[in-house]
C-alpha positions in Angstrom: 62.1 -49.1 -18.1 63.5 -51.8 -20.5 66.9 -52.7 -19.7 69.8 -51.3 -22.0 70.3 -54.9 -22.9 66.9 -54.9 -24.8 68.1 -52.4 -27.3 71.6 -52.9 -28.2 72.6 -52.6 -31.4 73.0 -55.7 -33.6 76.7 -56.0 -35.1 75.8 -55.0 -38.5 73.8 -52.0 -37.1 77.2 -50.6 -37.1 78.2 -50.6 -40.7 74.6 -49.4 -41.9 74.7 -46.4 -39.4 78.4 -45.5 -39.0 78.5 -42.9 -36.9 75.0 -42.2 -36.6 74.8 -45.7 -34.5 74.9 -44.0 -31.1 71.9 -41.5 -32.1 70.1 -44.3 -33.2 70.4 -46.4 -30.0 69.0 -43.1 -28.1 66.2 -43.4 -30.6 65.7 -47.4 -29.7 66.1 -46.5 -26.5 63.2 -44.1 -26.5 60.8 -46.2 -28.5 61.7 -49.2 -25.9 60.8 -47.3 -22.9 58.2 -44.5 -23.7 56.9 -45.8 -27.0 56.0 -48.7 -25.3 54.1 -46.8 -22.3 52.3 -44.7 -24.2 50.9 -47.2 -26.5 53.2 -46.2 -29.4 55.0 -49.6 -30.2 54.1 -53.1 -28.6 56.1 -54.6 -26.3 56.5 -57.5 -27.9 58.0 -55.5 -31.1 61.0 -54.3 -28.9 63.5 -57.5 -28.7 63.2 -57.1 -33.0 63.5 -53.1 -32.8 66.4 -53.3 -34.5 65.7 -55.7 -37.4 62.3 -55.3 -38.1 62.0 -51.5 -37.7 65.1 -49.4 -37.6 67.7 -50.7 -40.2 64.2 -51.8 -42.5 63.5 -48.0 -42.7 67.0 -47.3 -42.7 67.9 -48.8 -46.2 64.9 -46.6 -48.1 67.4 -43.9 -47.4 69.2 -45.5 -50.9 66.4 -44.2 -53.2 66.3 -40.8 -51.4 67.8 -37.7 -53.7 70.5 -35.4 -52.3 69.0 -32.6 -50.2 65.4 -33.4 -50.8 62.7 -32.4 -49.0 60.6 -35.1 -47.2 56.8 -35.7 -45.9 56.4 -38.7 -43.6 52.5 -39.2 -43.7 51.1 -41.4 -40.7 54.3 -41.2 -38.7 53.6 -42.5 -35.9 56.3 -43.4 -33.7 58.8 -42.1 -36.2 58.8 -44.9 -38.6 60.8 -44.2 -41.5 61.0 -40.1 -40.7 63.1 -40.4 -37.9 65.3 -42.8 -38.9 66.0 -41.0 -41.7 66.2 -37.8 -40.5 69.0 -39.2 -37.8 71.0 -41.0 -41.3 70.3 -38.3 -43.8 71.0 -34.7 -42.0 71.0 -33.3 -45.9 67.4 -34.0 -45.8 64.6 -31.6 -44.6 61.7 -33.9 -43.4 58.3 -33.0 -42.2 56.7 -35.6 -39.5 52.9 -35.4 -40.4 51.3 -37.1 -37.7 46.9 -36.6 -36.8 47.2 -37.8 -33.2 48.6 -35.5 -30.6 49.9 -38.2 -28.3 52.1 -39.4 -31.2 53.0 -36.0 -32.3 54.1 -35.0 -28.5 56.4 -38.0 -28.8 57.9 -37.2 -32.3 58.4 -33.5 -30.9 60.3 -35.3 -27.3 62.3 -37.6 -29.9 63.2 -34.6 -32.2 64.6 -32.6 -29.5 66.3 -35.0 -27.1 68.2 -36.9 -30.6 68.9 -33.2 -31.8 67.7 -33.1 -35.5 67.7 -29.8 -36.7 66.4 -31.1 -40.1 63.3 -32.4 -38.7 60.3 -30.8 -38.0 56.7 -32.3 -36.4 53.2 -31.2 -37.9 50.2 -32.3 -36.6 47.6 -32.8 -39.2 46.4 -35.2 -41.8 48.3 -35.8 -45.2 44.5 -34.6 -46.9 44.4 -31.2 -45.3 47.8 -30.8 -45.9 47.5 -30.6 -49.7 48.2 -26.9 -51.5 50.4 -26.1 -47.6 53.1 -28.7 -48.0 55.2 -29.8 -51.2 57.6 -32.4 -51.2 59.9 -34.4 -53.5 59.2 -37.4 -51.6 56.8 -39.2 -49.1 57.4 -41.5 -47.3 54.7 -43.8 -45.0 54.5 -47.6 -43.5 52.1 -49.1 -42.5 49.6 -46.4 -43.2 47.3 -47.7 -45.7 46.4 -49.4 -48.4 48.4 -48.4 -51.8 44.7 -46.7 -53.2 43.9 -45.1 -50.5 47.8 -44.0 -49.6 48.3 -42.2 -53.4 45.0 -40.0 -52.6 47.1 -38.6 -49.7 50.5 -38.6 -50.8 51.0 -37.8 -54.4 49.3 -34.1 -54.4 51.9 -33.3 -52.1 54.4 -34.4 -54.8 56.3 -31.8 -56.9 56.5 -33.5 -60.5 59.1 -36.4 -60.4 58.9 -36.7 -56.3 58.1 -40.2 -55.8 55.9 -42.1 -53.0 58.4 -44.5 -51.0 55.3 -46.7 -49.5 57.0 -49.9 -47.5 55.4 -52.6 -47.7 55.3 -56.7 -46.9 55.1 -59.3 -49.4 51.9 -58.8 -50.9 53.3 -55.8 -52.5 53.2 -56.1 -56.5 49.4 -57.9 -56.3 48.7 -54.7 -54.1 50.2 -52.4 -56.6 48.2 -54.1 -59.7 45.0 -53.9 -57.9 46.0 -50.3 -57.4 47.3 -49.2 -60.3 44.1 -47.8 -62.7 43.4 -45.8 -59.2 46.9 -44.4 -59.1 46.7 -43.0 -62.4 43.1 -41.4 -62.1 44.7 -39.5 -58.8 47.5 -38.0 -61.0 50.2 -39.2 -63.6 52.2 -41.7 -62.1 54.1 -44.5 -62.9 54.9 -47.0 -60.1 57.0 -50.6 -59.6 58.4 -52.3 -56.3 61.8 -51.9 -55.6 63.4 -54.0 -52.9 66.5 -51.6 -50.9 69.6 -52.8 -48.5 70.5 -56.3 -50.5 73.1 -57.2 -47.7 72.5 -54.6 -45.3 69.4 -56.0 -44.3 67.8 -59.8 -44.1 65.1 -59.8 -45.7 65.8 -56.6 -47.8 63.4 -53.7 -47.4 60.0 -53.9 -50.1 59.2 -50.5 -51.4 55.9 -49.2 -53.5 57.3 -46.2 -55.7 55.3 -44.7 -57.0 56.9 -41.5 -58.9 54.5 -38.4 -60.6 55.1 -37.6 -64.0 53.3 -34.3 -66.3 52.4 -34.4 -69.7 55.1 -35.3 -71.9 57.4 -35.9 -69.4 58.7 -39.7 -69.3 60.2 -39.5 -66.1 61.5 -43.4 -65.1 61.4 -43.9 -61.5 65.4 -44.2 -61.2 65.3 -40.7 -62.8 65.6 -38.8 -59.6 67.6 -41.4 -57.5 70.7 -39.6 -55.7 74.5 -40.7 -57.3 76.2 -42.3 -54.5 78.7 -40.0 -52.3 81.3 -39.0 -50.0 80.4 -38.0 -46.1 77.8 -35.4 -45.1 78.6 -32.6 -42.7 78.4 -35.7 -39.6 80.9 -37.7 -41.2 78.7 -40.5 -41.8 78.9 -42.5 -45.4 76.3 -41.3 -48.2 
């Protein structure tokens, strides 16, 4: 088992999760020592947990409406739905994961952390469409942009947005991408970069944000207004 030492939260952990942070560390904990067995995570990823994973999905919370719902396509180990679902308890999130080894995690993590908002599905995003309906989707690491929209955006509700994380290759992916985008529905998409001083480098985000006919939704349109607490007590 990887030593508590491993997983400890980084001093700014504490001001990006309040008083989620000890949730959060159960979660790290949990990726450190079964995610790793079962093949979930690399070893080598668990000294950078923190950084690279946890607080990078953390920050897309920003671009997240009140109360939406949520569809975390690919999810894997948990990556961003978790995370999220831990920060945000206003959000209802749906963890769609194909493989059942990853989906029995999810459904250990979901239970032994508590969240009552999230739920585990195993299935892919494709078969999903017409069953589940979202006003936004999340996914890293899933796929590329083209291939990502064909999943994601017919479980869109007009104006839900794809949150798509991605590295630095990012805009050249979305303009190679973009013709495609638009023949899978009415879209319009830009990177975004989330948690400017919460996070080192900040967080690159694909959004890519359906629109209908005659409807020039922007994609800050549906962007939450910053708030109080939730019902946890931690900061909005």
């Amino acid at each position: 088992m990887t030593s508590g030492a491993d997983t400890a939260p980084p001093e700014r952990a504490s001001a990006l999760f309040g008083g989620a942070l000890p949730v959060v560390t159960r979660y790290a904990e949990l990726l450190a020592d079964a995610g790793v067995e079962r093949g979930l995570i690399g070893p080598r990823e668990v000294p950078r947990l923190w950084e690279r994973h946890l607080m990078n999905c953390a920050v897309v919370e920003e671009v997240i409406p009140q109360g939406a719902e949520v569809i975390d396509i690919g999810s894997g180990a948990g990556l961003p739905g978790v995370v999220l679902g831990i920060l945000r308890p206003d959000l209802r999130i749906v963890l769609l994961e194909p493989l059942l080894r990853r989906t029995v995690f999810l459904r250990e993590c979901v239970e032994l952390l508590g969240l009552e908002n999230v739920t585990v599905r195993r299935g892919r995003a494709e078969e999903a469409k017409g069953e589940l309906q979202a006003d936004v989707v999340t996914a890293r690491a899933v796929a590329p942009l083209a291939r990502l929209g064909g999943w994601a955006l017919p479980l869109l509700r007009p104006g839900g947005s794809l949150l798509a994380l991605k590295g630095e290759q990012a805009e050249a992916e979305l303009e190679e991408s973009r013709a495609e985008l638009m023949k899978q529905r009415p879209c319009v998409a830009d990177v975004i970069r989330v948690g400017s001083g919460k996070v080192d480098p900040a967080t690159t985000v694909v959004r890519v944000t359906v629109t209908s006919k005659g409807d020039q939704v922007t994609p800050s349109r549906r962007q939450r207004a910053p708030g109080g607490r939730n019902k946890r007590g931690r900061k909005r």
